[in-house]
C-alpha positions in Angstrom: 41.1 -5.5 14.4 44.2 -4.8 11.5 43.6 -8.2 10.4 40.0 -7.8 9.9 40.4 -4.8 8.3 42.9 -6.0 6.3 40.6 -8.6 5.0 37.6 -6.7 4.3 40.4 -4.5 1.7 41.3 -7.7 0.4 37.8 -8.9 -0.5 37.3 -5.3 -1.6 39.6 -5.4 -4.5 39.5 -9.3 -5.2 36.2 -10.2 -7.1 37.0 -13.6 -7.3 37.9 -14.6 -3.8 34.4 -12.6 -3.0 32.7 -15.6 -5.5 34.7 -18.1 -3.8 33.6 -17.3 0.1 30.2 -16.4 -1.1 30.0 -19.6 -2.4 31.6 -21.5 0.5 28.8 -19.5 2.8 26.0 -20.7 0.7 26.7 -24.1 0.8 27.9 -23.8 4.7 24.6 -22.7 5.4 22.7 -24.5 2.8 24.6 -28.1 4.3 24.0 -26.6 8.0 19.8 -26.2 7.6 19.6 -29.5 5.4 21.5 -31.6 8.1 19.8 -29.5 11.4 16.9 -27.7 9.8 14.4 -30.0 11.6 16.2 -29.4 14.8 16.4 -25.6 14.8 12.7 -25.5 13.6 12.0 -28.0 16.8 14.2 -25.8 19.3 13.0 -22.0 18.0 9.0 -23.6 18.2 9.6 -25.1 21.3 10.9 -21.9 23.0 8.5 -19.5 21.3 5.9 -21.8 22.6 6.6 -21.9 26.2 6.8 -17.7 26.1 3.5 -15.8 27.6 2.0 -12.8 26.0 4.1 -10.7 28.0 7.6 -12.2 26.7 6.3 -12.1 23.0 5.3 -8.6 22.9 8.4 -6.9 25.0 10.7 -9.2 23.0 8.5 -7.6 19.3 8.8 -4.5 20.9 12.1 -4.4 21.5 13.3 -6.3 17.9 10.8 -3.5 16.0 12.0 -0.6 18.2 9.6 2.5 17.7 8.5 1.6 14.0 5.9 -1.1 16.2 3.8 2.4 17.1 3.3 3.6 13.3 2.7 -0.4 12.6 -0.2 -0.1 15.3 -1.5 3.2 14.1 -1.3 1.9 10.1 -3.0 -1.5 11.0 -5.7 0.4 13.2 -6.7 3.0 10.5 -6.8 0.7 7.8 -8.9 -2.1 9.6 -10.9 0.6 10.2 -11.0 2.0 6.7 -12.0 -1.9 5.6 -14.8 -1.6 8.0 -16.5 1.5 6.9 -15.9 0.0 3.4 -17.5 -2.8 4.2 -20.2 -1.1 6.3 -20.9 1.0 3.1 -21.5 -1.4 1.0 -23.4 -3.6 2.9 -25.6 -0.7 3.6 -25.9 0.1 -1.0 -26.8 -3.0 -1.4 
């Protein structure tokens, strides 16, 4: 845990060794999807498709916590609000 800490002081005060492992990250992860992109795509696909409705919504649930409820409510009264909308104008014209 000291040497952690230590570290994250150290890239506090030092701007340039910041640069320098942002950098090496970037490529790291830029090298790591060009080489195994197609793969992770392949493997993440292949599981999501083999989940039922049941496993996709407890795991949405669980990775949107409680803001999921105020995304049901929003999307409920504004696909309503589009309906009467378009109900309205379909009924002007």
């Amino acid at each position: 845990g000291e040497a952690v800490r230590a570290l994250g002081a150290t890239l506090q005060q030092e701007a340039r060794l910041r640069v320098v492992i942002n950098r090496f990250a970037r490529r790291a992860a830029v090298g790591a999807a060009a080489s195994y992109g197609d793969a992770i795509v392949r493997l993440v696909s292949d599981t999501v498709r083999g989940w039922d409705a049941g496993t996709v919504t407890s795991r949405l649930e669980h990775a949107v916590g409680r803001d999921l409820q105020y995304i049901r409510i929003n999307g409920t009264l504004v696909g309503g609000l589009v309906g009467l909308v378009i109900h309205l104008i379909e009924t002007l014209t």
